[in-house]
N, CA, C and O atoms as a GROMACS GRO file, in nm:
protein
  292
    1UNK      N    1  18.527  15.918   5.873
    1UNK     CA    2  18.576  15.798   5.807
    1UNK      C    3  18.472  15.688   5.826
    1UNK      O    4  18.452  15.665   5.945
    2UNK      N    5  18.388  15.599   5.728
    2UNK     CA    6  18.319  15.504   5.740
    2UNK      C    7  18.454  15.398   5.713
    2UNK      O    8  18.571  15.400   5.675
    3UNK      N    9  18.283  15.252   5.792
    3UNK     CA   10  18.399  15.110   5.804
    3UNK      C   11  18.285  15.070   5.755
    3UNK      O   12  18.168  15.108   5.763
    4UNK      N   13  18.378  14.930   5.669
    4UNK     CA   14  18.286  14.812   5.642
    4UNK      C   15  18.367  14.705   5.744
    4UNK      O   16  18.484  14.680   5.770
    5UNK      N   17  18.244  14.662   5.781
    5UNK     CA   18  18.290  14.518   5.866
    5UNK      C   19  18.316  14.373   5.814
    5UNK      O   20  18.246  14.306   5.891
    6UNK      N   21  18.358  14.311   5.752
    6UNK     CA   22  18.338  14.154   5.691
    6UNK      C   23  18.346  14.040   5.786
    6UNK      O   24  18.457  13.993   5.812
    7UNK      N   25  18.264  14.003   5.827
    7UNK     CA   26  18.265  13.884   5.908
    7UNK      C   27  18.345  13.760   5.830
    7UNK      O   28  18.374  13.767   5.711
    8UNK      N   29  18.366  13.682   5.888
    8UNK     CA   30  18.438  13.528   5.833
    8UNK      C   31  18.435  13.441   5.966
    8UNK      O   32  18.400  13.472   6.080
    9UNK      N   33  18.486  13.317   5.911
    9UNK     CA   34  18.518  13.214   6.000
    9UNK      C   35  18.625  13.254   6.117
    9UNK      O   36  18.639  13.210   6.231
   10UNK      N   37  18.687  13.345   6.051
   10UNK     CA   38  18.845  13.335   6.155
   10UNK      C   39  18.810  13.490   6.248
   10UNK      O   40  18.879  13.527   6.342
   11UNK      N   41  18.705  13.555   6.202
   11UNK     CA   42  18.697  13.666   6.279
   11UNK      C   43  18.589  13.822   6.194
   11UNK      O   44  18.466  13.825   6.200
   12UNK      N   45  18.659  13.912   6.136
   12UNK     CA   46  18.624  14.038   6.066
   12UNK      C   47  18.782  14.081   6.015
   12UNK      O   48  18.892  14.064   6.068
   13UNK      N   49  18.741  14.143   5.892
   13UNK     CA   50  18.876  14.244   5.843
   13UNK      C   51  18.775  14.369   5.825
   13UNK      O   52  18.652  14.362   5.814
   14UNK      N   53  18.851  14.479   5.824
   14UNK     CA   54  18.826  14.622   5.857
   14UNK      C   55  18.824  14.649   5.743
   14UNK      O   56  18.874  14.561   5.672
   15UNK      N   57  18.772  14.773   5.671
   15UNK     CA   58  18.806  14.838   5.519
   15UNK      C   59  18.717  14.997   5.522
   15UNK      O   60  18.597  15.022   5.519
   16UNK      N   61  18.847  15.090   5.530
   16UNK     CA   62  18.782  15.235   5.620
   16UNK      C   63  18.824  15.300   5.472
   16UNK      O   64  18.918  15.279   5.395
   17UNK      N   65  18.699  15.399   5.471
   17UNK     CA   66  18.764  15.511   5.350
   17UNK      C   67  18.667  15.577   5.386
   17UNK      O   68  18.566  15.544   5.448
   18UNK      N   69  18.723  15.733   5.318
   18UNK     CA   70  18.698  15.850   5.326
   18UNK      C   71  18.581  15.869   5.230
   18UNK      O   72  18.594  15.823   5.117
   19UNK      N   73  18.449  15.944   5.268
   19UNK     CA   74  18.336  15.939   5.183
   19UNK      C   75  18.347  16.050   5.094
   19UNK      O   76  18.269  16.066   4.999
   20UNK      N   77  18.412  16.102   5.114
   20UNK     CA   78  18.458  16.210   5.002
   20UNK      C   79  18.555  16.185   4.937
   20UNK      O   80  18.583  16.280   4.864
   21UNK      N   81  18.648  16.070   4.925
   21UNK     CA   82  18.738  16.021   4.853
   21UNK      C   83  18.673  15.957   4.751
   21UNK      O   84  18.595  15.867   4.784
   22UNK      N   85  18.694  15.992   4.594
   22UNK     CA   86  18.624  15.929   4.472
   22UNK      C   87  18.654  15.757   4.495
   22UNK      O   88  18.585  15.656   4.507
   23UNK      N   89  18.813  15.796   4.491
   23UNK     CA   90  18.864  15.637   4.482
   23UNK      C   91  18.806  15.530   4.587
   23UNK      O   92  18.734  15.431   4.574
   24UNK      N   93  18.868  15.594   4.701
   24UNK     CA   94  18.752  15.518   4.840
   24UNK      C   95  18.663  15.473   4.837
   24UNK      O   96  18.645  15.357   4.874
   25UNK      N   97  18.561  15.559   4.784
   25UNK     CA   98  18.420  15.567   4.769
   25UNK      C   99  18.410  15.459   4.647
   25UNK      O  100  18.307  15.393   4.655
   26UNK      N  101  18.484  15.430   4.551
   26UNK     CA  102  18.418  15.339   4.430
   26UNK      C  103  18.469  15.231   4.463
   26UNK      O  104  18.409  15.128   4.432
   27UNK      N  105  18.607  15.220   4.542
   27UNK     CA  106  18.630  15.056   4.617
   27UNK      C  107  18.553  15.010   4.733
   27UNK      O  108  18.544  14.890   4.757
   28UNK      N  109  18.497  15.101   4.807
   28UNK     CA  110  18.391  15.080   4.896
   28UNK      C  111  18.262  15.042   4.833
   28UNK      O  112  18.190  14.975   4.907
   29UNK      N  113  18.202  15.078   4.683
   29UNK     CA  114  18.103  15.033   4.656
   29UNK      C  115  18.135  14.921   4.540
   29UNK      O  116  18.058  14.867   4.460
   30UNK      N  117  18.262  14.907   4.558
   30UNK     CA  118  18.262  14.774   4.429
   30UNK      C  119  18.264  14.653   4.504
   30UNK      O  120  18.216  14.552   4.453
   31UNK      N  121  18.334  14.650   4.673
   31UNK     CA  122  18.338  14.573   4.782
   31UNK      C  123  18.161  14.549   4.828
   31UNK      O  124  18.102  14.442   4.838
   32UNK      N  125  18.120  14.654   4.845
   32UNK     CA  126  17.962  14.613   4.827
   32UNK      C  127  17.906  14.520   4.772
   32UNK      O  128  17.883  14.410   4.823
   33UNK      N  129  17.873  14.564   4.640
   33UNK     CA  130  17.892  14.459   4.537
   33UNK      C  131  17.898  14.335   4.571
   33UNK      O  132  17.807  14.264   4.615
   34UNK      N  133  18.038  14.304   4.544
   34UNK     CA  134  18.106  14.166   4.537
   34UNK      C  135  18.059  14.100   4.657
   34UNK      O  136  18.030  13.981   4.639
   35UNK      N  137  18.045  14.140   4.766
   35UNK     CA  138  18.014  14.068   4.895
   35UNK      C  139  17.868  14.036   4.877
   35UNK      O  140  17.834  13.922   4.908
   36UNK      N  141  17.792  14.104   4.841
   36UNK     CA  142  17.658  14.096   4.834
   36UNK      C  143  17.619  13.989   4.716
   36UNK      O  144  17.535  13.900   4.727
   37UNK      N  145  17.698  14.015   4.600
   37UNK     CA  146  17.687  13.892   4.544
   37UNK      C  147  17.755  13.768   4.520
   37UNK      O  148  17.770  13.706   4.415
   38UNK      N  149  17.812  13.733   4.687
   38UNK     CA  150  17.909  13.644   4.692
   38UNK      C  151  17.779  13.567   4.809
   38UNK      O  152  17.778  13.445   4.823
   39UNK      N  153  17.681  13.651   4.880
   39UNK     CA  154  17.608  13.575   4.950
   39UNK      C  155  17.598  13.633   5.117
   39UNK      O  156  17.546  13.579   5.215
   40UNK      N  157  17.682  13.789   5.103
   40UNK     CA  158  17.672  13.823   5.200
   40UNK      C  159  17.539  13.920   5.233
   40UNK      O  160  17.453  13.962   5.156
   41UNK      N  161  17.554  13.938   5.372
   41UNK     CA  162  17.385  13.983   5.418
   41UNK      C  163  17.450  14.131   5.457
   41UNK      O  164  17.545  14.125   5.535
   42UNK      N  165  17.418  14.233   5.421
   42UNK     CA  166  17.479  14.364   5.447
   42UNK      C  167  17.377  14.448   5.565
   42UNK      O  168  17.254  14.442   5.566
   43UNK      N  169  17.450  14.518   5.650
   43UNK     CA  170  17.352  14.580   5.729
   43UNK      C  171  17.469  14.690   5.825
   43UNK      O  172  17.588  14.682   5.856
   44UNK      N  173  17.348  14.800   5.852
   44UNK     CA  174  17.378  14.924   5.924
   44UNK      C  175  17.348  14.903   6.039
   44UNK      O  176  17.296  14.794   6.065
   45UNK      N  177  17.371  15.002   6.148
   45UNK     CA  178  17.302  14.986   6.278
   45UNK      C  179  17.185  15.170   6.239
   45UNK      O  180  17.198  15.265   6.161
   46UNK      N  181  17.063  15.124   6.367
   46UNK     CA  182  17.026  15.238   6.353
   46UNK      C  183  17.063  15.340   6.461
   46UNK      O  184  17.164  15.317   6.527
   47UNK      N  185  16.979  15.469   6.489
   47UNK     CA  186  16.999  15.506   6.585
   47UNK      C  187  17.008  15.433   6.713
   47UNK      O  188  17.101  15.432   6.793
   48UNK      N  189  16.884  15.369   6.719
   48UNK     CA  190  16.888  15.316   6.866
   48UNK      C  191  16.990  15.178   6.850
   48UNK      O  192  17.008  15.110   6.951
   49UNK      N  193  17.024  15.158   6.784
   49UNK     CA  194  17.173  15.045   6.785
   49UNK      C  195  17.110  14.932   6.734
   49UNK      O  196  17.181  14.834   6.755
   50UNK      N  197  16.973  14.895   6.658
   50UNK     CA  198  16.969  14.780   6.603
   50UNK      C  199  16.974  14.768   6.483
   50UNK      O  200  16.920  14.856   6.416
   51UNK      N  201  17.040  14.659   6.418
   51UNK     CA  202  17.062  14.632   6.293
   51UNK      C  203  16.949  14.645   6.173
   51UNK      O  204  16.847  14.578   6.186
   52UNK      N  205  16.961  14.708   6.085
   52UNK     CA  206  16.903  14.762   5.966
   52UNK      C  207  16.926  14.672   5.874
   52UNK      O  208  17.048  14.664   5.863
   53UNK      N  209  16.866  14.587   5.787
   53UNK     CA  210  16.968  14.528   5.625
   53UNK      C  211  16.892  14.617   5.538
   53UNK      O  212  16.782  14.672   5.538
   54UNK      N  213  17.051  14.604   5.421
   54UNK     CA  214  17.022  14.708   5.327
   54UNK      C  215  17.047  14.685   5.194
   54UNK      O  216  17.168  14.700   5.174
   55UNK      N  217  17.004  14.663   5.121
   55UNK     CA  218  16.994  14.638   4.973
   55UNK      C  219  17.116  14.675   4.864
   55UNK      O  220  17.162  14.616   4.766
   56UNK      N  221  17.146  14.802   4.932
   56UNK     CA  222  17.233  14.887   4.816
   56UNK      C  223  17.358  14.975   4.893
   56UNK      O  224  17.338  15.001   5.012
   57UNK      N  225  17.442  15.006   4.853
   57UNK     CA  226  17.546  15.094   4.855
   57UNK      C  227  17.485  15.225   4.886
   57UNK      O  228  17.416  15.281   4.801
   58UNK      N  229  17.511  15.289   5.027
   58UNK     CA  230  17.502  15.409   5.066
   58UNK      C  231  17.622  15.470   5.094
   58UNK      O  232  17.706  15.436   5.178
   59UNK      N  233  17.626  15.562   5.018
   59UNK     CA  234  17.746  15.654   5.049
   59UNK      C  235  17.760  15.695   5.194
   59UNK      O  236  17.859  15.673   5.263
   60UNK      N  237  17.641  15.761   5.236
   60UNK     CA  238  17.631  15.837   5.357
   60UNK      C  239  17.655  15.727   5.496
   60UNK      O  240  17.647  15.771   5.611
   61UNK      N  241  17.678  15.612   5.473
   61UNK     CA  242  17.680  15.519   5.594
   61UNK      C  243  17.805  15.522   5.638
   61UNK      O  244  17.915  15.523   5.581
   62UNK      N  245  17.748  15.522   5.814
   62UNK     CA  246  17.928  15.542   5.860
   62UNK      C  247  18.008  15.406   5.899
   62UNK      O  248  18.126  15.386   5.928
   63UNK      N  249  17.879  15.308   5.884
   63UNK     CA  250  17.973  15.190   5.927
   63UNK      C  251  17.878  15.074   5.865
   63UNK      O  252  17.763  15.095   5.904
   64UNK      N  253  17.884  14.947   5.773
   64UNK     CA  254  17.823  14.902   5.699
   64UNK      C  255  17.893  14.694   5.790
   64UNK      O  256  18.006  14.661   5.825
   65UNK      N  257  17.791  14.634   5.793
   65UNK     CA  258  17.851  14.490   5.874
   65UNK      C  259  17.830  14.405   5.772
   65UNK      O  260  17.717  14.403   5.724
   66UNK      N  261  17.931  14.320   5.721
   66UNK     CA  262  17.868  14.223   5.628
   66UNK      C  263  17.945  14.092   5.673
   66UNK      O  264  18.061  14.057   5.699
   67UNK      N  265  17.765  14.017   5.666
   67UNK     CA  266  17.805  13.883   5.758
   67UNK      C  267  17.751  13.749   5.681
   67UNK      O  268  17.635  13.743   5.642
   68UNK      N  269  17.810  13.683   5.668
   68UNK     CA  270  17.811  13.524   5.560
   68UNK      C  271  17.634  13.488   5.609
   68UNK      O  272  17.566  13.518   5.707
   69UNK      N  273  17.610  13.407   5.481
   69UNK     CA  274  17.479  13.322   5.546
   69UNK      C  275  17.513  13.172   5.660
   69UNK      O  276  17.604  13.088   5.665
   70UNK      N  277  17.425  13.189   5.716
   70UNK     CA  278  17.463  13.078   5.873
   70UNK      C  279  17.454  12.949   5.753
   70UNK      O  280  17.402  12.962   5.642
   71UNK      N  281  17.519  12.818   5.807
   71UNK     CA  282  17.524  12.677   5.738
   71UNK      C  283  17.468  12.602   5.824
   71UNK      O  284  17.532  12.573   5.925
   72UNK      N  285  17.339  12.555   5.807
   72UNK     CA  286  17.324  12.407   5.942
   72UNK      C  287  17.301  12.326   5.914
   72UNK      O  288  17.269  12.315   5.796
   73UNK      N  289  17.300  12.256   5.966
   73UNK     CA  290  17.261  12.092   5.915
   73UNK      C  291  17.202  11.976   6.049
   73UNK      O  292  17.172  11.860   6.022
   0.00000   0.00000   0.00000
């Protein structure tokens, strides 16, 4: 079972589907999408546990983090 992570202000919401599930699999990459072009920064971990960013929708990923751009002022 892969996870996408969504970061926010108030915390993360979870969103798990089955990579062999068609349906899963096309709400998992339409959530892609939308986050990515809402301004989010998408990223994997690698083996050795550091963060990867990634451009596009991988099926094969078991766990995907998507985290807002920082605001400062």
């Amino acid at each position: 079972m892969a996870t996408q992570i969504v970061m926010n202000s108030t915390g993360d919401s979870r969103h798990f589907f089955e990579q062999d599930d068609r349906n899963g699999l096309a709400e998992a990459e339409q959530r892609f999408k939308k986050l990515t072009c809402e301004g989010f920064t998408a990223a994997t971990r690698t083996a050795s546990g550091d963060l990867k960013l990634i451009r596009s929708f991988d099926p094969t990923t078991e766990e995907t983090l998507f985290y807002p751009h920082l605001v400062g002022g």
